[in-house]
C-alpha positions as a printed Julia matrix, in Angstrom:
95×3 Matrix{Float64}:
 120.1   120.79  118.59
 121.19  117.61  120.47
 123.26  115.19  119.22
 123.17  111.58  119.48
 124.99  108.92  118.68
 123.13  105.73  117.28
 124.68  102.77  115.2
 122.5   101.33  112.87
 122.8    98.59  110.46
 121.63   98.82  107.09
 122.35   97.03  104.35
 124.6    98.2   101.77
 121.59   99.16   98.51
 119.92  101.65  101.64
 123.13  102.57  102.67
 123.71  103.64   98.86
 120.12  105.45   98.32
 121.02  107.37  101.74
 123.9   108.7   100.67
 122.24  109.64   96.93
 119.57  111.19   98.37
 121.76  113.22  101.25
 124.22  114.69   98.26
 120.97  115.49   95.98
 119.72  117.49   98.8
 123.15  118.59  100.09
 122.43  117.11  103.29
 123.95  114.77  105.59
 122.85  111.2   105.44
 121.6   112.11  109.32
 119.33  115.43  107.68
 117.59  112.72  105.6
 117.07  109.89  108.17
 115.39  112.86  110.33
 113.31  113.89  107.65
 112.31  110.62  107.06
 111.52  109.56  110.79
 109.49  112.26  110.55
 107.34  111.77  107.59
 106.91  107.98  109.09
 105.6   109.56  112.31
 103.08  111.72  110.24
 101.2   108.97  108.12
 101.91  106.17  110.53
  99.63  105.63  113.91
 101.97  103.58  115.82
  98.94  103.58  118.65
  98.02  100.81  116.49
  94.27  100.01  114.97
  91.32  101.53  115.82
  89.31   98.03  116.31
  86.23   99.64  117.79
  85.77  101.68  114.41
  86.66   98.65  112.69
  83.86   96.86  114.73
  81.51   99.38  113.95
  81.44   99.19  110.04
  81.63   95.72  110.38
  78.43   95.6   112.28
  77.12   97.9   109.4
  78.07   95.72  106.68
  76.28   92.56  108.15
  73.39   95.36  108.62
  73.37   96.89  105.39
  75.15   94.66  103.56
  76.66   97.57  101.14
  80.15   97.98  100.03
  82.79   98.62   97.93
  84.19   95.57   96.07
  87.98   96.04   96.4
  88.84   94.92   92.77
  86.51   98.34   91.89
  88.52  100.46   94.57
  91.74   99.5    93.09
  90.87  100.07   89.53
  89.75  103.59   90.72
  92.37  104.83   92.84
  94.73  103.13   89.77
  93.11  105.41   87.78
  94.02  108.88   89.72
  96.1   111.49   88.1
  95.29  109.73   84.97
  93.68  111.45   81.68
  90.55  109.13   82.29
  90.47  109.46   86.04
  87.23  107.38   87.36
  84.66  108.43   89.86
  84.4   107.08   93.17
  82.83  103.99   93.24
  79.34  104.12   94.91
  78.49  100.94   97.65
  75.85   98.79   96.64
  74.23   95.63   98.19
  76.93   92.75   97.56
  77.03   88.78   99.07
């Protein structure tokens, strides 16, 4: 592997939780800033949005006008792993 140097600043309470999680693992602080850059990488799309897709279920929506309300999403996925996990909510005709 490759080394390089970088200088970062953090502040001191990340600084702290680096070093807790590199001697839980028994890693170095670098080990865990790796592992980390990499989860980012996998549930982030820095490509940015997809506005054509976002364009497209808008157009359905003022179509259609069927959704989700979000207060009804929230109270679902709030519910998940729970001993009274709900169902998905279904889309209906709102506004």
């Amino acid at each position: 592997m490759n080394i390089i140097r970088r200088t970062l600043d953090i502040d001191a309470d990340t600084d702290t939780r680096l070093r807790q999680m590199a001697y839980e693992r028994g890693q170095d602080v670098a080990a865990v800033l790796a592992e980390a850059v990499a989860l980012l990488d996998s549930v982030v799309d820095i490509t940015g949005p997809d506005i054509a897709e976002d364009r497209l279920r808008l157009d359905a929506f003022k179509q259609t006008r069927s959704a989700v309300p979000l207060d009804e999403v929230k109270t679902w996925v709030a519910s998940w792993g729970s001993a009274n996990e709900l169902p998905r909510p279904a889309p209906r005709k709102i506004g």
